[in-house]
ROPATOR-91639 format. One record per residue (C-alpha): residue number from 1; residue in one letter; chain; x, y, z. Coordinates in Angstrom, 2 decimals, padded with zeros to 5 digits. Last residue first. Layout:
 guke sedo rofi      xx      yy      zz
  NUM    a    A       X       Y       Z
...
This chain:
 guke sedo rofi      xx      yy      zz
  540    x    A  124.31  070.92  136.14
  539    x    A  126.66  069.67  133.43
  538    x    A  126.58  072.59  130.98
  537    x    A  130.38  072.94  131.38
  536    x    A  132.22  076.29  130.19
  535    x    A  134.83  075.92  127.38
  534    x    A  137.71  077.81  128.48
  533    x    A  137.57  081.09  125.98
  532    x    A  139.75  081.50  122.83
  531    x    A  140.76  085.31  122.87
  530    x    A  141.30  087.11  119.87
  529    x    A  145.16  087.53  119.24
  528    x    A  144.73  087.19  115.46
  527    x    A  147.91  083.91  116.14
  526    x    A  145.61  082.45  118.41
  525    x    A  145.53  083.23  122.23
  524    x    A  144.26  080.61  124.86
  523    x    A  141.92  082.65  127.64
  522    x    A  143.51  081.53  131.03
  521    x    A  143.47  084.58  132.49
  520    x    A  144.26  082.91  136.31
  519    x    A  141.96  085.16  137.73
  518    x    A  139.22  085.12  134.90
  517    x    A  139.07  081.30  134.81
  516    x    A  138.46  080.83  138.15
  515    x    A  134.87  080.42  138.75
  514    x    A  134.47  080.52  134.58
  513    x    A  135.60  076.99  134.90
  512    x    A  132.20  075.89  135.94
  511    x    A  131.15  072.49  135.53
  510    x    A  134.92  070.40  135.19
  509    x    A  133.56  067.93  133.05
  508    x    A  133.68  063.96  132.14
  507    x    A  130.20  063.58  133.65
  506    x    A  129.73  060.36  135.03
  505    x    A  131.88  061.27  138.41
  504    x    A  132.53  064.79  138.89
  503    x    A  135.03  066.78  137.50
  502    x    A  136.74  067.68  140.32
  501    x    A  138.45  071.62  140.54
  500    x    A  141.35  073.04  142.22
  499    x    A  142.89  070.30  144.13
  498    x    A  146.17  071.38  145.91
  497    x    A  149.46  069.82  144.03
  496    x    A  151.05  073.29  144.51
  495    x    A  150.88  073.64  140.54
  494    x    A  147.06  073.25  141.19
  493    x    A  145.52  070.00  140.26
  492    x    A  142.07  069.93  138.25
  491    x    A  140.70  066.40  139.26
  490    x    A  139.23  063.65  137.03
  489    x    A  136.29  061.63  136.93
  488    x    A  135.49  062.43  140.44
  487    x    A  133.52  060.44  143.19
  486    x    A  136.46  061.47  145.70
  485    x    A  136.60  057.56  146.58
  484    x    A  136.74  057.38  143.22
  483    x    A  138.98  059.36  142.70
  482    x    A  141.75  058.60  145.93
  481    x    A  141.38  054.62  144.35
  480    x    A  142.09  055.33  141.11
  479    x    A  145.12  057.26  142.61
  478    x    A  146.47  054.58  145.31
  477    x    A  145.99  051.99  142.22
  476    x    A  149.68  051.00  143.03
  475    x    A  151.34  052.89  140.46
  474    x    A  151.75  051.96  136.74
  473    x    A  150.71  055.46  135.46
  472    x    A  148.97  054.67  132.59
  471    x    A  145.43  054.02  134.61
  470    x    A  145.96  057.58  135.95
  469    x    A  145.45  059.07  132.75
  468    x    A  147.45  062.82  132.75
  467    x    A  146.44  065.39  130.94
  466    x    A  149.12  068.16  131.40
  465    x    A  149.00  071.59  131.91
  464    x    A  149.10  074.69  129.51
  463    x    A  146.47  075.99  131.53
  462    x    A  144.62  076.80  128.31
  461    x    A  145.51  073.35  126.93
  460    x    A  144.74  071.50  129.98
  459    x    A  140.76  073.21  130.10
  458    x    A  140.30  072.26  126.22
  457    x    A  141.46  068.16  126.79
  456    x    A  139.18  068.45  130.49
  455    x    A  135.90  069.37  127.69
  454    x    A  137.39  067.44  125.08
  453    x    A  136.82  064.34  127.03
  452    x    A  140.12  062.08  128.42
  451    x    A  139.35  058.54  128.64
  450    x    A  138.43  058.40  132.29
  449    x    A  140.65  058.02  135.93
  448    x    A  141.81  061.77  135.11
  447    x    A  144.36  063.84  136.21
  446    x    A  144.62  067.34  134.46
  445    x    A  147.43  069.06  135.71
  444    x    A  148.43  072.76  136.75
  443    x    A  152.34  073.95  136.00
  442    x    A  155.76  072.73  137.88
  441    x    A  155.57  069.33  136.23
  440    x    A  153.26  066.36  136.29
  439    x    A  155.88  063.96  135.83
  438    x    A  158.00  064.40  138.61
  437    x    A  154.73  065.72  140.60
  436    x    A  154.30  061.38  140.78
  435    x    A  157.65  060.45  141.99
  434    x    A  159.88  058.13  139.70
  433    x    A  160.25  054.41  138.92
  432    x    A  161.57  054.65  135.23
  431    x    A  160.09  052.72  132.12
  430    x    A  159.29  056.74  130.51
  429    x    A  157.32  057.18  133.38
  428    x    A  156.85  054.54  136.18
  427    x    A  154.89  056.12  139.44
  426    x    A  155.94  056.13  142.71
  425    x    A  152.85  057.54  144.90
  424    x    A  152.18  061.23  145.63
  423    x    A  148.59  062.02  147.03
  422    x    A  146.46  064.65  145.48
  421    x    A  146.42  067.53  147.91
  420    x    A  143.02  068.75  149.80
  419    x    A  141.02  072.31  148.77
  418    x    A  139.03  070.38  146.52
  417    x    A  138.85  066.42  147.22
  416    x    A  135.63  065.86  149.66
  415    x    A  133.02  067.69  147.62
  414    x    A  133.74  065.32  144.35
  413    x    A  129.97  064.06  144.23
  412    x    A  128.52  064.77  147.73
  411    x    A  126.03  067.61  146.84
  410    x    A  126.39  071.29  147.07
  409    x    A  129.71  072.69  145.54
  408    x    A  133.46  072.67  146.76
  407    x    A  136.13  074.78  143.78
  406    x    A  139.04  075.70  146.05
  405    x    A  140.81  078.43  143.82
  404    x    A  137.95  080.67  144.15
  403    x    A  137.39  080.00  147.57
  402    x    A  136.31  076.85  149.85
  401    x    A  139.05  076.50  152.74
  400    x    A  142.42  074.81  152.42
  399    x    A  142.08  071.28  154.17
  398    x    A  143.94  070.64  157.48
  397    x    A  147.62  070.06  157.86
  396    x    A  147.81  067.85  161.19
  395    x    A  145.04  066.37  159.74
  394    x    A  146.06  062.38  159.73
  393    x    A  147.45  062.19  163.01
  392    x    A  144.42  063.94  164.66
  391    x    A  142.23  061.15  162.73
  390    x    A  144.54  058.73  164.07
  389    x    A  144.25  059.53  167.42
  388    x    A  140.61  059.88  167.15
  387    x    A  140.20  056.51  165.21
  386    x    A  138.39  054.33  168.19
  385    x    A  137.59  056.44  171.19
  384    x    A  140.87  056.17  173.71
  383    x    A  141.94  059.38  172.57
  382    x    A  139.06  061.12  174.17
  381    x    A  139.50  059.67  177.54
  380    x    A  142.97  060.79  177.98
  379    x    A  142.49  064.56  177.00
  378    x    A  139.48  064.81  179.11
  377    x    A  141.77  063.43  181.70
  376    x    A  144.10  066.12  180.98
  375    x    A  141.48  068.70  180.90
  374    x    A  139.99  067.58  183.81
  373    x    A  143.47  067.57  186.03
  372    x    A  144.05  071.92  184.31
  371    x    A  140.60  072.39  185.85
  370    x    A  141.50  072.41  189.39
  369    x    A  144.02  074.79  189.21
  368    x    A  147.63  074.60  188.13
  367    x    A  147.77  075.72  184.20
  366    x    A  147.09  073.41  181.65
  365    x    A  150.51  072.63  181.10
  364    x    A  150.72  069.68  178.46
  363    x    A  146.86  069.80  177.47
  362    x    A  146.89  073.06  177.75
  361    x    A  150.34  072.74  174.87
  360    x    A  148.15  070.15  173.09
  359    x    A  145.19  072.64  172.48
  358    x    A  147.63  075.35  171.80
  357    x    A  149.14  073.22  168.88
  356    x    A  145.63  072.72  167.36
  355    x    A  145.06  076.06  168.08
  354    x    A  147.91  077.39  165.59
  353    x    A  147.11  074.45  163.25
  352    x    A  143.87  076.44  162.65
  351    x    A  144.72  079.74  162.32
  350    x    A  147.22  079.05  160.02
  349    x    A  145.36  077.19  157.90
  348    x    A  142.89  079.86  158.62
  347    x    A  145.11  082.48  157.48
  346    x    A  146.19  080.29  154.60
  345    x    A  143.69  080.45  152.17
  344    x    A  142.28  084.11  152.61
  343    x    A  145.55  085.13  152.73
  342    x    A  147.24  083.39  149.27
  341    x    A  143.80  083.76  147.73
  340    x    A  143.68  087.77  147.84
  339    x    A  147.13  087.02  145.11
  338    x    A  144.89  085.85  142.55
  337    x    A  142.98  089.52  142.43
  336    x    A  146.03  090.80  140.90
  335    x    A  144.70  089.31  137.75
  334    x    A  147.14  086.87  135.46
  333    x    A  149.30  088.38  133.95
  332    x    A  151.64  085.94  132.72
  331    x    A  154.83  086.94  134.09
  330    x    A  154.29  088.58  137.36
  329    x    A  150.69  087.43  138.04
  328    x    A  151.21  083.77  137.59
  327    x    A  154.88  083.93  139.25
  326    x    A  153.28  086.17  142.39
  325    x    A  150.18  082.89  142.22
  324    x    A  153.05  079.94  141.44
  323    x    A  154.96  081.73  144.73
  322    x    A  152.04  082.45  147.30
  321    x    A  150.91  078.78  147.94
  320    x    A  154.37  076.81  148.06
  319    x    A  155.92  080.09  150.19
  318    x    A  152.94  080.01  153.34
  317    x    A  153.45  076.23  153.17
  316    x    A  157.09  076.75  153.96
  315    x    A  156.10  078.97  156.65
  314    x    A  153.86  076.92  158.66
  313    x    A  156.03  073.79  158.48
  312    x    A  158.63  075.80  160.19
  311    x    A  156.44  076.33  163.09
  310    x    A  154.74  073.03  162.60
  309    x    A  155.95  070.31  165.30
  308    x    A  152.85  069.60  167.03
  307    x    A  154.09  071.12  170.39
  306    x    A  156.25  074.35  168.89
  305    x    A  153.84  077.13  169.96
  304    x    A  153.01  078.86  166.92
  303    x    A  153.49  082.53  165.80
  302    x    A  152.53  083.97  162.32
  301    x    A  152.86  086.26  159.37
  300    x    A  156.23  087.46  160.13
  299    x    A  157.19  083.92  161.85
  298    x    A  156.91  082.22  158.28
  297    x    A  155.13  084.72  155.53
  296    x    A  154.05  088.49  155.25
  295    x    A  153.29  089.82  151.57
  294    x    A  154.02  093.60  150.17
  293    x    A  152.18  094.00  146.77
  292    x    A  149.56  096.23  147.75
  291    x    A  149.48  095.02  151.79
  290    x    A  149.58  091.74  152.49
  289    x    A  149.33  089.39  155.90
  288    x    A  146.66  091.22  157.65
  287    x    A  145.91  090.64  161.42
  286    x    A  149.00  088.62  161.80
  285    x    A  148.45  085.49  164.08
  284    x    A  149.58  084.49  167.37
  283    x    A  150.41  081.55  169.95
  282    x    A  153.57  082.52  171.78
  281    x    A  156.13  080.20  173.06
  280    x    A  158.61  082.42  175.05
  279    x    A  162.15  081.02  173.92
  278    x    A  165.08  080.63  176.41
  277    x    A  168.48  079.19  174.91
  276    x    A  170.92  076.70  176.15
  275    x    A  173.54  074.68  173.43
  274    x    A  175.97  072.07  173.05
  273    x    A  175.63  070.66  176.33
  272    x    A  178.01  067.61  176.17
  271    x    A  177.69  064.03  177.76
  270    x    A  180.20  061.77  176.56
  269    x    A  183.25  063.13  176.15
  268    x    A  182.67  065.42  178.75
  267    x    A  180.59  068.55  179.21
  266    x    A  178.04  070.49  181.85
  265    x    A  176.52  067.54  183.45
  264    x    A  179.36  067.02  185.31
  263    x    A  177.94  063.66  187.79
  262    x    A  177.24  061.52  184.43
  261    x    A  173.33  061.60  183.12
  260    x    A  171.82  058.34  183.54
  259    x    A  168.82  058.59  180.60
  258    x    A  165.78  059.47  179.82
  257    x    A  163.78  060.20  183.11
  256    x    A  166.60  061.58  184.19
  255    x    A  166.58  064.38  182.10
  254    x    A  165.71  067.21  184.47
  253    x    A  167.23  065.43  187.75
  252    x    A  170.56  065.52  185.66
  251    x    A  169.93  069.24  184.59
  250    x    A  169.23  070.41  188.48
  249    x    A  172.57  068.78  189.44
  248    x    A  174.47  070.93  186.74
  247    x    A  172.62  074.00  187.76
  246    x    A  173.45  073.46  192.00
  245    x    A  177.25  073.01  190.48
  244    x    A  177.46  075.48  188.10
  243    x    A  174.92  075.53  184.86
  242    x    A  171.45  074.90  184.34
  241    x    A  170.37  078.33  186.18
  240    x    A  166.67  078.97  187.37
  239    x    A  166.52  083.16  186.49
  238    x    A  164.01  082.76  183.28
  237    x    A  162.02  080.04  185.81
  236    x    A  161.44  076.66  183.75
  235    x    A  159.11  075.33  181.27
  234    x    A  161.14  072.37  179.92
  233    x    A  162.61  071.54  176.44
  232    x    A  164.89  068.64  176.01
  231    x    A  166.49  068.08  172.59
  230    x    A  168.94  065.02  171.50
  229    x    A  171.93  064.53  169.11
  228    x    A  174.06  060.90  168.92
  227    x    A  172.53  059.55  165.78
  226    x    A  169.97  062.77  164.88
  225    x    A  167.28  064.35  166.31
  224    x    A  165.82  062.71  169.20
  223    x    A  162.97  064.35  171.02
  222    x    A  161.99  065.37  173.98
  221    x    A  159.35  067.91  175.56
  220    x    A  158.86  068.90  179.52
  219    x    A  155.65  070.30  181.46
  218    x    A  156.82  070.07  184.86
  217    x    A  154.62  071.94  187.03
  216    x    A  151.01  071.23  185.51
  215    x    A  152.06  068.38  183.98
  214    x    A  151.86  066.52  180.80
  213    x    A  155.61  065.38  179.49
  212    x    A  155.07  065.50  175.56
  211    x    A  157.44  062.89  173.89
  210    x    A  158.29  063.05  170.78
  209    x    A  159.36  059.80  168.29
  208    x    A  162.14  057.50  168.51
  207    x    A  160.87  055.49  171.41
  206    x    A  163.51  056.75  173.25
  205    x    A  165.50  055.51  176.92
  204    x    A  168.80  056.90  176.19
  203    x    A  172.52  055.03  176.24
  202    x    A  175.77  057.28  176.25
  201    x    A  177.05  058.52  173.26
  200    x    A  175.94  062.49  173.89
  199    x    A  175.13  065.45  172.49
  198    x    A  172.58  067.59  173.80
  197    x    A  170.67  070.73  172.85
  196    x    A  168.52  072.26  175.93
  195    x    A  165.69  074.46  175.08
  194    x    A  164.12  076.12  178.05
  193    x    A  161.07  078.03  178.00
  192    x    A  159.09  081.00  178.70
  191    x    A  154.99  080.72  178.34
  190    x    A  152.19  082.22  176.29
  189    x    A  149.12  081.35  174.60
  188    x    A  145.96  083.47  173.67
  187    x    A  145.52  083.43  170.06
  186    x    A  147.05  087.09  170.09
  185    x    A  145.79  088.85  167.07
  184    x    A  148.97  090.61  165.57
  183    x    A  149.12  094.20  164.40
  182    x    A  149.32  095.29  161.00
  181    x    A  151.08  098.79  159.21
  180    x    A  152.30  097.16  156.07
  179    x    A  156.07  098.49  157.29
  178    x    A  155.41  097.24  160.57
  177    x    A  155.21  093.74  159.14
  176    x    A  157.54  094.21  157.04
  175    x    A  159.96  095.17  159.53
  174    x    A  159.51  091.82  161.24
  173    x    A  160.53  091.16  164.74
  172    x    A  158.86  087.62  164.55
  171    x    A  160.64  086.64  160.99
  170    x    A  162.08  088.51  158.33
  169    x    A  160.32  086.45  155.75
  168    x    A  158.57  090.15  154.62
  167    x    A  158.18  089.41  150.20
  166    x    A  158.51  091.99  148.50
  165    x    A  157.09  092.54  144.83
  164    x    A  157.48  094.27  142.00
  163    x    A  160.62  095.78  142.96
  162    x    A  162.80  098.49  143.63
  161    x    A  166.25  098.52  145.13
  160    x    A  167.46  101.45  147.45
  159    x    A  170.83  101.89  149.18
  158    x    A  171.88  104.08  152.67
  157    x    A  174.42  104.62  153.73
  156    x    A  175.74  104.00  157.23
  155    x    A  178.47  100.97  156.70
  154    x    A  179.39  098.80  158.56
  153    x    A  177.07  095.83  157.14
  152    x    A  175.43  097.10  154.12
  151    x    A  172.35  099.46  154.84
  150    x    A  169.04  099.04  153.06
  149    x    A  165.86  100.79  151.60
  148    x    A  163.25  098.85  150.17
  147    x    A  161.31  100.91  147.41
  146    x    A  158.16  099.28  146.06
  145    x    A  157.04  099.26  142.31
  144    x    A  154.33  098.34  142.51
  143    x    A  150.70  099.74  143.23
  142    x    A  149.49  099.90  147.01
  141    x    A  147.14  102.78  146.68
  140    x    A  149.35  104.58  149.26
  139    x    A  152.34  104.52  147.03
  138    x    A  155.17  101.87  148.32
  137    x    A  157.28  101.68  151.48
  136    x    A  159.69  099.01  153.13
  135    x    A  162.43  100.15  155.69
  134    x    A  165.57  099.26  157.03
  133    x    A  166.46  095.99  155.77
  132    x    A  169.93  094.64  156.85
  131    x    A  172.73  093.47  154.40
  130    x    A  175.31  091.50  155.44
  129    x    A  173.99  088.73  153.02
  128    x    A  173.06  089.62  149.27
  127    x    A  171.89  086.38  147.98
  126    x    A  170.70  086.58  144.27
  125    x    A  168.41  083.46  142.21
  124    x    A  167.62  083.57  138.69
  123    x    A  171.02  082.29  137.86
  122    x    A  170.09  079.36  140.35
  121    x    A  172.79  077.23  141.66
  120    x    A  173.69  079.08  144.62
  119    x    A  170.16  079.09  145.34
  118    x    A  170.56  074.95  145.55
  117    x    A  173.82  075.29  148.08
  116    x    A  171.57  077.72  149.84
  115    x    A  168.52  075.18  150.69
  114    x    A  171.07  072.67  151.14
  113    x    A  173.03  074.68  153.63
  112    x    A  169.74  075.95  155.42
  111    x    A  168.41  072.55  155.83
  110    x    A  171.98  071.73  157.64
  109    x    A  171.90  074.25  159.79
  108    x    A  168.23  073.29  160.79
  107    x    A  169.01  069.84  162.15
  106    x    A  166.80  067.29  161.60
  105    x    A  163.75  064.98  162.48
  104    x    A  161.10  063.75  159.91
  103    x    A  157.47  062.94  160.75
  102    x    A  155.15  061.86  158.21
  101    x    A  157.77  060.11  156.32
  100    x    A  157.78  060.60  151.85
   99    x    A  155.45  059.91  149.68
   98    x    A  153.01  062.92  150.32
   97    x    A  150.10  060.92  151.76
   96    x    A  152.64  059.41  154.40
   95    x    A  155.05  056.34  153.90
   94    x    A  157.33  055.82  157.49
   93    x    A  153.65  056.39  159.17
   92    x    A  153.62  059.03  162.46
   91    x    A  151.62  057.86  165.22
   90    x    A  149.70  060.11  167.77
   89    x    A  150.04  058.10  170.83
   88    x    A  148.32  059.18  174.08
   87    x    A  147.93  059.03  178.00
   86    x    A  151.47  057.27  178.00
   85    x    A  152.88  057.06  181.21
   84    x    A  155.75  058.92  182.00
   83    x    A  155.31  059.90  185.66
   82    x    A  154.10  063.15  184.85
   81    x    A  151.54  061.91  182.64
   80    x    A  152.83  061.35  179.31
   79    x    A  151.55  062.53  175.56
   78    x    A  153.27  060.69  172.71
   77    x    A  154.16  062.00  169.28
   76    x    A  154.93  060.42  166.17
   75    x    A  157.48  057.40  164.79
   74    x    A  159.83  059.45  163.64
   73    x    A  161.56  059.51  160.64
   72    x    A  165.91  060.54  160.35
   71    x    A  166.66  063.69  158.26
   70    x    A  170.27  063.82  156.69
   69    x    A  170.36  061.73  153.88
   68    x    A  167.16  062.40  152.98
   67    x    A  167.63  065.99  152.67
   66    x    A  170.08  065.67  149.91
   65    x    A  167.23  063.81  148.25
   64    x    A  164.42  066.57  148.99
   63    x    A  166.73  069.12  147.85
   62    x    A  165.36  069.84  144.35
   61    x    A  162.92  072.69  145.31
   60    x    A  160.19  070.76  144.42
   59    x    A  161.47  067.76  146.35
   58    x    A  161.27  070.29  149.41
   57    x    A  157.98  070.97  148.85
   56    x    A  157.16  067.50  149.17
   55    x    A  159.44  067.05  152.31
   54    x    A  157.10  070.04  153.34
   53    x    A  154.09  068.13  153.04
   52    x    A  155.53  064.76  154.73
   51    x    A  156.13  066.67  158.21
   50    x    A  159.09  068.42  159.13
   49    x    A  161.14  068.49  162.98
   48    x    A  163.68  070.23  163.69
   47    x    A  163.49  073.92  164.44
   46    x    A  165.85  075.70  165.90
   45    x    A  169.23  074.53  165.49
   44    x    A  172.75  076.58  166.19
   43    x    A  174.88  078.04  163.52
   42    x    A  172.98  080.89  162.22
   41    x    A  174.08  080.58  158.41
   40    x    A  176.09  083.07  157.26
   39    x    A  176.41  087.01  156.15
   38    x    A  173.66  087.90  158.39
   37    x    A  171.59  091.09  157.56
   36    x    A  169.80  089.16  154.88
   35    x    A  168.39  090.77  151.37
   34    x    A  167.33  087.71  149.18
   33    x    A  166.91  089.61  145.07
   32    x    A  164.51  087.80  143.04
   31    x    A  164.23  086.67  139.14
   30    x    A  160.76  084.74  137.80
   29    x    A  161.04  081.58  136.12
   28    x    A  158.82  079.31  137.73
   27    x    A  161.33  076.82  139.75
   26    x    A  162.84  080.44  140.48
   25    x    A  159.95  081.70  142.18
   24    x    A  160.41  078.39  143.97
   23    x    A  163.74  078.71  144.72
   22    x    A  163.17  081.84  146.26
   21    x    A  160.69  081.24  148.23
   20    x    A  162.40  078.34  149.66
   19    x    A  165.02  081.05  150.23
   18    x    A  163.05  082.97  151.91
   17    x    A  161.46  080.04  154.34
   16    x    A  164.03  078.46  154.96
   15    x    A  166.13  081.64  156.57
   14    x    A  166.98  084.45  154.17
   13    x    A  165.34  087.32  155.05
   12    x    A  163.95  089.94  152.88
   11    x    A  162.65  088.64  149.67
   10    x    A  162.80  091.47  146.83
    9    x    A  160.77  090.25  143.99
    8    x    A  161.29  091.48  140.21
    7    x    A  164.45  093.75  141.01
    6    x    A  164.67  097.12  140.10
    5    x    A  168.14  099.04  140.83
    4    x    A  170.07  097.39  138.03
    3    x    A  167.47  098.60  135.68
    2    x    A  168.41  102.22  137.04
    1    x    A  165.66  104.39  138.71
């Protein structure tokens, strides 16, 4: 095997999510090779729509103010009954947990140029585009390095690269999924689709947010996405055409609702169908997203309807939690057992955003028989009880469940905060107005509301992380305020901004660091090489 040949990571596919993946990996100074069969970026949209999460990981990537510029906020989501009345508002704030919009709108071509102008960028970082994936395989014990095998564009023979690591972001059809030999758990949603891209200067009846159409034989979906660019989705027949003279009329009756569509449908100035496509919405879930050191993430490692807006969301998540863990193991070594989090974590994430989306496409459809009218009404009457919808507004991205990286004990003090993400206000560092994770870095952080004790002081330097006093930070007291209603001292952030640990309040300690300690192989080296321990808490 040459050293050319063997690659740290191998990421095959290189949509958002891979290269996000990428750029992360990069962020933390490991190398990887993107494999993609395409040479450029798929022209037409897919998803479009982000939540304030993702813009955060996107401001770790470095895009986040390139992205700006091109996303436009929405105001939420709003169910309708089939004649358009609102059964529901789910609002969206313009300033979410993450500092940035809850809800932002784009165009996925344009995600994918900034995400690739930025791995351009990266000497760490490889693209290697008409270049298709034909098989992953590694020793039956699972131990690096694994072989992928590819073809170039044209040509018929075949190439090998080993690596450490691959990573399968090679969406729904996914050879890596077959390759680490799962199947997928079907969450028990399915239905064909329209998507109808639109642009058009002519006047359209919008509450800038998403509207969900609720009916039993007319489910429909709309959103605006940019100044003059619109989406319609609609359950139709596969064979129902939206083009030719009987198609052209059936489109205008479609979108009515919205806006006076002109008698050709089809094109004009002002009125032009940039794009058709069917999609079958499918609700499902890898049974096993890693084999050895093969990982599944985005569409490989699961399938959402698109109702809430997190199919894209999804993945990116799935890329923020597994890269600083790889990156840990890769070039630290840190245990392999760190990388069992990145499933165990965000499988029921996954799982649980999954139904959450389900829940509002029933609510949508709900079938035809007598039940689907008492599920919508069920629907109506539960978001009219004070703080449900905005409750399901808040937890769109549910807390990361209790593990070895999500430290939640008996008792009340601190349970709330671990497995949640500290919240992002403007800070002023170094007498500039900046972002919070700008100045705690790419590692973990200490962040304390106490005078530092040498207890948290001995856990920072063996993470080589920060301490950070909140009281120095100049923000708005959103962070004093987030710990002690936490009832923490301090909290131990992960370099994904996820709360690890909570010191709890009145005791100035993290009480068991030993919980984690021996994945993460934190033991501080002196120059004799013996290990300095973390300190471990006596606080009971």
């Amino acid at each position: 095997m040459s050293a050319t040949a063997r690659r740290p990571v191998v990421i095959i596919g290189a949509g958002p999510v891979g290269v996000t993946a990428a750029l992360l990996l990069a962020r933390h100074g490991v190398p990887s090779l993107v494999l993609e069969r395409h040479r450029g970026i798929y022209p037409l949209p897919r998803a479009v729509v982000v939540d304030d999460e993702v813009r955060r990981i996107l401001q770790s990537v470095g895009v986040h103010e390139e992205f700006a510029a091109l996303a436009r906020p929405a105001r939420g989501l709003r169910l309708l009954d089939p004649r358009h009345r609102v059964i529901a508002e789910f609002a969206r704030a313009p300033h979410g947990h993450h500092g940035f919009p809850q809800t932002s709108m784009f165009d996925q071509p344009d995600l994918e140029r900034l995400l690739r102008a930025a791995l351009a960028r990266r000497p760490e970082c490889e693209l290697r585009g008409g270049v298709e994936a034909v098989s992953v395989t590694q020793d039956t014990d699972g131990a690096a390095p694994v072989q992928v095998t590819y073809r170039r564009e044209g040509g018929t023979d075949e190439e090998h690269v080993w690596a450490d690591a691959v990573l399968g972001c090679d969406g729904a059809g996914s050879l890596t999924r077959e390759a680490i030999g799962t199947t997928w758990d079907d969450l028990h949603f399915e239905e064909s689709w329209r998507v109808i891209d639109v642009r058009t200067s002519r006047p359209v009846r919008t509450w800038e947010g998403v509207d969900q159409i609720c009916c039993p034989t007319q489910p429909a979906t709309f959103m605006r996405l940019g100044e003059d660019r619109y989406r319609w989705e609609f359950r139709l027949a596969d064979d129902e055409p939206l083009d030719g003279p009987d198609g052209r009329e059936r489109l205008r009756e479609l979108v009515a609702p919205w806006m006076d569509v002109p008698p050709d449908a089809s094109g004009g100035a002002d009125f032009e169908v940039i794009r058709q496509a069917h999609y079958t919405f499918r609700a499902r879930l890898a049974h096993r997203w890693r084999r050895g050191r093969v990982f599944l993430l985005g569409d490989a490692a699961h399938l959402t309807p698109p109702f809430i807006g997190q199919g894209l969301c999804a993945g990116l998540r799935d890329a923020h939690n597994l890269a600083w863990k790889l990156a840990r193991v890769l070039r630290q070594g840190a245990d392999d057992r760190l990388l069992d989090t990145y499933e165990r974590e965000r499988k029921p994430h996954a799982r649980s955003v999954i139904r959450l989306a389900v829940a509002v496409g029933w609510a949508m459809t709900g079938g035809q028989d007598r039940a689907a009218a008492l599920r919508r009404a069920a629907v109506g009457t539960a978001c009219r009880v004070p703080g449900v919808t905005s409750a399901v507004s808040r937890d769109l991205s549910p807390a990361l469940t209790a593990g070895p990286l999500v430290r939640r004990r008996p008792g009340l003090f601190g349970r709330a905060l671990p497995g949640s993400f500290c919240p992002q206000p403007w800070v002023i560092a170094d007498g500039r107005r900046v972002r919070l994770d700008d100045v705690l870095g790419d590692s973990f952080a200490v962040l304390t509301a106490v005078p530092p004790t040498p207890q948290m002081t001995a856990v920072a330097t063996a993470l080589d992380a920060p301490t950070v006093p909140v009281d120095g930070l100049g923000d708005d007291g959103t962070l004093a305020d987030w710990l002690t209603r936490g009832g923490a001292d301090a909290v131990l952030l992960r370099p994904d901004r996820v709360v690890m640990d909570t010191a709890p309040a009145g005791t100035g300690a993290f009480p068991d660091t030993t919980a984690w300690a021996s994945l993460l192989h934190t033991a501080r080296r002196t120059a004799d090489t013996r290990p300095v321990p973390l300190p471990r808490s006596t606080t009971p």
